[in-house]
Structures are given as structure tokens and as C-alpha cells.
VOMI-976920 format. One record per residue (C-alpha): residue in one letter; x, y, z. Coordinates in steps of 0.25 Angstrom, whole numbers, plus 5000, padded with zeros to 4 digits. Layout:
% residues N
AXYZ...
% end
This chain:
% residues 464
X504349264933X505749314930X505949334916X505649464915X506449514928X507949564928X508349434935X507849374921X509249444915X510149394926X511249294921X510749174931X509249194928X508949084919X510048984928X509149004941X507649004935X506948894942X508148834945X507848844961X506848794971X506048914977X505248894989X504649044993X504049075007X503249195010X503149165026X502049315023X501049215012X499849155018X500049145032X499049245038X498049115043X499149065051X499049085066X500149035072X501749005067X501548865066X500448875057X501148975049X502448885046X501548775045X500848835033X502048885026X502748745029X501548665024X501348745009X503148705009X502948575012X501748575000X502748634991X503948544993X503048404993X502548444980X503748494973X504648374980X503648254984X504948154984X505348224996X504448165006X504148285015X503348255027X502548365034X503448355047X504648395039X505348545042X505348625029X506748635030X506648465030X505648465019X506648535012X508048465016X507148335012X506848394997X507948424993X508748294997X507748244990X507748304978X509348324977X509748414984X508648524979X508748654984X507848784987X507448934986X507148974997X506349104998X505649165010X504849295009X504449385023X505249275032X504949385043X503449345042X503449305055X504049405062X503049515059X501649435066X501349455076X500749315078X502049245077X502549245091X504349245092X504449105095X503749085081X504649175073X505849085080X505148985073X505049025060X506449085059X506948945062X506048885052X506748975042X508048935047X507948775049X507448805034X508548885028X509748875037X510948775032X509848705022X510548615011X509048655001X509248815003X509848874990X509249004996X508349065006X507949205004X507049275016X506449385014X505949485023X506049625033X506649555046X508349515047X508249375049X509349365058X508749455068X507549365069X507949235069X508449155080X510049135082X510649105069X509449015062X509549125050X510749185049X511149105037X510149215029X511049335026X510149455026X509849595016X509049695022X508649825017X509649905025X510749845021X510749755008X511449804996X511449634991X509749634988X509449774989X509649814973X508449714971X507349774978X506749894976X506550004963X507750064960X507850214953X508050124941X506950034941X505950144944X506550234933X506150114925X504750094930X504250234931X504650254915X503750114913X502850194921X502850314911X502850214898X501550154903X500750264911X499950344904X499950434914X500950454924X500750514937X502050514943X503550554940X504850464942X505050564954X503950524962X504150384962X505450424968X504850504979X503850414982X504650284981X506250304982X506950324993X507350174998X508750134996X509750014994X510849985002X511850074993X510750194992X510150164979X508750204979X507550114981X506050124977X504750064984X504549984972X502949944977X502750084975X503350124964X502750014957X501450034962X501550184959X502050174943X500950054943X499850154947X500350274943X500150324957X501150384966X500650374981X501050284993X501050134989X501650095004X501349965007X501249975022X502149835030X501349775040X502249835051X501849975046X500850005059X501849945069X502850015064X502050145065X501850115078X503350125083X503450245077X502350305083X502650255096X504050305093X504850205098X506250245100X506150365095X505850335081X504850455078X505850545078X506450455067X504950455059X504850595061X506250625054X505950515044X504550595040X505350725039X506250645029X507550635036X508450515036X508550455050X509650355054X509450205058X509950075060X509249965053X510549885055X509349785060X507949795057X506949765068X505949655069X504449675068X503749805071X503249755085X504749745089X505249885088X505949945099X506950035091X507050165082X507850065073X507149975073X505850035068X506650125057X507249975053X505749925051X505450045043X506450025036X506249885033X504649915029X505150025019X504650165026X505950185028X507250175018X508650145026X509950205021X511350235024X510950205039X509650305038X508250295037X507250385031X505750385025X506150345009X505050404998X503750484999X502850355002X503450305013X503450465018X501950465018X501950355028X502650415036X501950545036X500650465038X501150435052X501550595054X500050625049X499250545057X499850495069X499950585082X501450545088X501850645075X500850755078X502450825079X502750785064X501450825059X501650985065X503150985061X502450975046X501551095048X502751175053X503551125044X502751185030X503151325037X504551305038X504451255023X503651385020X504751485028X505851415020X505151445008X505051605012X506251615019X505751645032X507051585038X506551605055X505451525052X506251415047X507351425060X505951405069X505451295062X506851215061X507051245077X505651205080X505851065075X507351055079X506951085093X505251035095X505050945105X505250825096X506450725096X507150835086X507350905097X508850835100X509150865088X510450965086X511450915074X511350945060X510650825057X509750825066X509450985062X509150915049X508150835052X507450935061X507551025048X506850905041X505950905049X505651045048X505451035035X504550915032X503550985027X504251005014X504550845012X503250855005X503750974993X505150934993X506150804994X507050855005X508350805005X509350795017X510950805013X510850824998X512050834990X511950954983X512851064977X514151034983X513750984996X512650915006X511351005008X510450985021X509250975013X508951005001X507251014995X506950994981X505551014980X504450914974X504151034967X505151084960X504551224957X504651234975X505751294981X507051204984X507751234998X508851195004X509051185019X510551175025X510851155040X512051195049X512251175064X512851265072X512751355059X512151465054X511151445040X512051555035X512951465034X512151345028X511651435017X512951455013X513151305012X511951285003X512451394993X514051364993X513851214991X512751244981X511651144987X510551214979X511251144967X510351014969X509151084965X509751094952X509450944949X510450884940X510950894925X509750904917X508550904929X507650994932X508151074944X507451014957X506651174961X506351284951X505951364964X506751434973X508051364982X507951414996X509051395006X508951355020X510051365028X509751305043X510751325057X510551265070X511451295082X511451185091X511651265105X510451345106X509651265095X509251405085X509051375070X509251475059X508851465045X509251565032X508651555020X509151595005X508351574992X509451534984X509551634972
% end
């Protein structure tokens, strides 16, 4: 099973190879009959109980033993023999709706009598999307110490597809396909955008697998089984978290805390809370203390929800307005522009409070969404010698490139001339032996918004 794996190459491969007692669990497997907790644990306990009385008949288990008892009893049994013990979706119970609290008490403390302080444990690993300590009663778990995806920088380097790994894969791909439909670029757009602990970037590995496999690229979303009820917060917008979908959509980052992630999706009362199980289900990557929509598949399931439910009738007229001001900013027509940003900035929507220059960003975001489909907008770029607003490389790169640059209280005279002395349109350059990122024109936006009476003005320069 191993031998052809990297762990085959580790130094203590061969020392631990069947060398250890593994009893695996997957409290998810062949349960779906069972109508009733007791029946549930009974099933799972009888086919352990099988187990253990064939691989250790001296034991003498009887059927009214615990199976942390059955257990102690083998290994003083058998010396001091010693187990493996891995547990896959331990949160299984938390997410049916048929398991009543008292029940989930229960099974936490089944896990606990079973784990906590026993001489036969050489390791108990539990997998699963819940925090254990946040749903188990008093301290009967808190001898687990937990990873999860917000803040692990221990585990994290072993899941997910690294730039690496699918430079690697996509030439395989371009060995054995005869004919290759897709570039190295795409699966980025499609796939990237998830991130470790430290910022290195993360791929969907389904997908990407799936893709390279059928030389396809589409959608390859596996939906979670909370996707409907989650849907339904949102829609509902509870605490306020439309606000949060709508900037998501647009393709801004918005800020969170997932320093707990919530229960089940029939629980939520917080903005938090539902970011956090977005999060934890993949639509969402978390970073740095932000969350944002991470690649191009999960952006179409989000703009699913824009397209066809009627709470964003709003978002769905913002994208018709918006393919004008894409269009004035291609031919200069610089008023047009200034109305369109204040019509978002000021529309009776939860922008509306908005009046700093971030939140002047995302309402420029916003104003722009329509151009997420022909460009890869990016907020905050390094470029030149400086931090550029935004900057557009198209998808196309014979399209124009723009640059947009944003001062309160300001005039957009003054932001052009911050775009040309710190020499932002540098980045369309690419680097040192790239093709340059737009053979089409470079047009400069430069935006100012004074807070007291709410005007926005716009200039705009094709850069010569």
C-alpha cells in the first residue's frame, strides 16, 4: 500500500511497517438503518467486539464488557499489547438531526471512557470538522490536542496540492494526453487560492485531479451536505452576513473571526459563525484574519445564488450597471464613472455607511464586478515601487490593462500622479523573460471621494 509513496523513503519506514495494532472507525460507514443512538453504537460496538474475539480468543470478552474493558482485558492479556487507534468523521453524530443532545453527551463520553488515561492507547487520531473541546462535556476530551485549518502550521504541509505537486501533475498530463485542452494557468484559476497557515498556496486536489483525469476543466464541486442550510442563513441574512456574501461575490476580502468554528448548520446565530462553516466546508479560504471566495469554482457557487434567488435581485442589477462603467473606463468618459462609483457608495444597501478608503474600495469593487469575468483584479498589488489600489490584468492579454488608485478627501489628480511617480504600470511588464501581462492599451483611473458632502470624482489618462 505504501511502497510506492514518499513515506516509503522516510528513515523509519521499514521500522514501523506492520509493527502496530490499528483498529480504524468510520462512525459515517454503514449506519444509515440505524434509528436510534442505542442501535447505532450497538452496531458499531458489536462488529469491535467480532473483531477483537477473533484476533484475541484467550481474551475471554463477554458481550456485557465496555469496549474500553474489552480492550484493557486484551491487552493484559496478551502483555501488555497496545493499539492504533484511528477514528474518521467523530462529529458524525452532531450533524443528524435524529440524535437528540442527551445522545451526542453519550457518544462524547463513550470516546472519552475509551481514550482518556488508557494504558492500551499508543494513539488516538480523530478526524473530523467540529473542535472537540467545544462539544464535549466538561474536560472528558481535552487530553486530544487539536489542528484545525485556521491555525495549523504542524499537519497543514500534508494536505492539499501544492504549486509543486501540480507543476508536476499537469506535465504528466501533457506526456500522456494526446490532446490537452487546458493550460497550467487554468487549473490555477479554477483550483488555487486556498492557503496554509504561513501563506503558501493550496489547490482543490479533487478537482485538479479530476480535471487532468478528464481533461476537462469545469466545476467539480462536491457539495457538503450542509450546503442547503447553509444557504438558507444567508439568505435569510442572519446578522447581517449578506452584506459579507455580497463583497465576497465582488471579490473583496472580508474580515472574520474563526477563532471558533460553529457547530452544525441548524445552530447559527452569528456572522462569524456561518463565515467559520464556510470556511470549514471549503467555499471559503481564511487568512491573515480574512476570508474571501478562493478560485473560479467556488465563484460560480456563489454567483449561482446571485442568479437565481430573489434576496439578491440588488446584486444582479449592480452587474448590469456595472458593464457600463467597464465600458466608460474604456473610452474615458470619466462622469460617467464618478456616477456610477457614487450610485453604489450611496444606494440604499448596507454600503451606504460606508465613508473610509477601504470601505471606498469595496464599493469601487463592487462597481466594477462585471469585469471579474475578463480580468483577475487584484486589491493592494505591489507594483513599481509601491501598493497599487487595484490593478486588472486581463484574461486576455491583447485587452486593455487599467489601473485604478483611490484617495479620500483628495482629488484623482493627485492619485494619477501617484500611479505614474511610483511606476505601478511596471507590473504589467511580467518578469524577466515573460510575456508582458497586456499588448493593449494601460488606462489610468485615478478616483477621490470627499467624505463631508459625499461627491466622487474620476480622471482618466491612457498611459503613453
Amino acid at each position: 500500500m505504501f511502497s510506492h509513496l514518499k513515506i516509503a523513503r522516510e528513515q523509519n519506514y521499514k521500522k514501523h511497517l506492520n509493527q502496530h495494532n490499528l483498529i480504524y472507525i468510520d462512525f459515517s460507514r454503514d449506519v444509515f438503518e440505524c434509528e436510534s443512538y442505542h442501535e447505532y453504537i450497538g452496531t458499531i460496538k458489536k462488529r469491535l467486539f467480532h473483531d477483537l474475539k477473533e484476533a484475541y480468543p484467550e481474551a475471554g470478552i463477554q458481550e456485557e464488557d465496555s469496549l474500553g474493558a474489552a480492550l484493557r482485558i486484551v491487552s493484559l492479556t496478551y502483555k501488555n499489547e497496545k493499539f492504533l487507534l484511528i477514528f474518521d468523521e467523530w462529529d458524525y453524530v452532531f450533524h443528524r438531526d435524529y440524535f437528540s443532545e442527551k445522545d451526542r453527551g453519550k457518544f462524547t463520553a463513550f470516546l472519552g471512557d475509551l481514550t482518556k488515561g488508557r494504558a492500551y492507547v499508543e494513539l488516538a487520531y480523530l478526524t473530523g470538522v467540529l473542535p472537540i473541546k467545544k462539544y464535549s462535556a466538561s474536560d472528558i476530551m481535552n487530553h486530544f490536542d487539536e489542528y484545525n485549518m485556521a491555525n495549523s502550521d504542524v499537519y497543514d504541509k500534508y494536505f492539499g496540492f501544492t504549486n509543486e505537486e501540480v507543476d508536476e501533475l499537469y506535465q504528466r498530463y501533457l506526456k500522456n494526453c494526446v490532446t490537452p485542452e487546458f493550460s497550467r494557468l487554468d487549473l490555477a484559476d479554477w483550483y488555487d487560492g486556498y492557503q496554509r497557515d504561513n501563506g503558501t498556496s493550496l489547490y482543490n486536489p479533487n478537482s485538479v485531479v479530476r480535471a487532468l483525469t478528464r481533461n476537462n476543466i469545469r466545476d467539480y464541486w462536491a457539495k457538503a451536505g450542509e450546503y442547503d442550510e447553509l444557504k438558507t442563513y444567508v439568505l435569510n441574512d442572519i446578522d447581517g452576513v449578506r452584506e459579507s456574501v455580497m463583497l465576497l461575490v465582488a471579490g473583496e476580502s472580508v474580515k472574520a473571526d474563526l477563532s471558533e468554528y460553529a457547530s452544525t448548520a441548524t445552530e447559527l446565530k452569528y456572522r462569524d459563525e456561518i463565515l467559520s462553516v464556510m470556511t470549514v466546508y471549503g467555499y471559503l479560504n481564511y487568512y491573515d484574519g480574512f476570508v474571501r471566495i478562493p478560485n473560479k469554482e467556488l465563484q460560480m457557487e456563489f454567483d449561482r445564488i446571485v442568479q437565481t434567488e430573489p434576496e439578491y435581485s440588488y446584486m444582479r442589477e449592480l452587474e448590469k450597471e456595472s458593464a457600463r462603467i467597464l465600458k466608460a473606463t474604456y473610452d474615458g468618459d470619466e462622469e460617467t464613472v464618478a456616477d456610477m462609483l457614487s450610485f453604489v457608495h450611496t444606494t440604499e444597501s448596507p454600503l451606504k455607511a460606508y465613508n473610509d478608503e477601504a470601505e471606498l474600495s469595496g464599493s469601487v469593487k463592487l462597481a466594477y464586478i462585471a469585469a471579474r469575468n475578463k480580468y483577475d483584479i487584484q486589491r493592494e498589488d505591489q507594483a513599481g515601487i509601491g501598493y497599487v489600489d487595484y490593478i486588472f490584468y486581463p484574461r486576455n492579454h491583447s485587452d486593455d490593462g487599467i489601473i485604478v488608485e483611490l484617495k479620500v478627501d483628495d482629488s484623482p489628480e493627485t492619485a494619477l500622479k501617484q500611479i505614474k511617480e511610483k511606476q505601478y504600470a511596471l507590473k504589467f511588464q511580467g518578469k524577466i523573460g515573460e510575456a508582458p501581462k497586456t499588448t493593449g492599451r494601460i488606462i489610468l483611473v485615478g478616483i477621490g471621494y470627499r467624505r463631508k458632502d459625499k461627491v466622487h470624482r474620476c480622471r482618466i489618462e491612457v498611459l503613453s
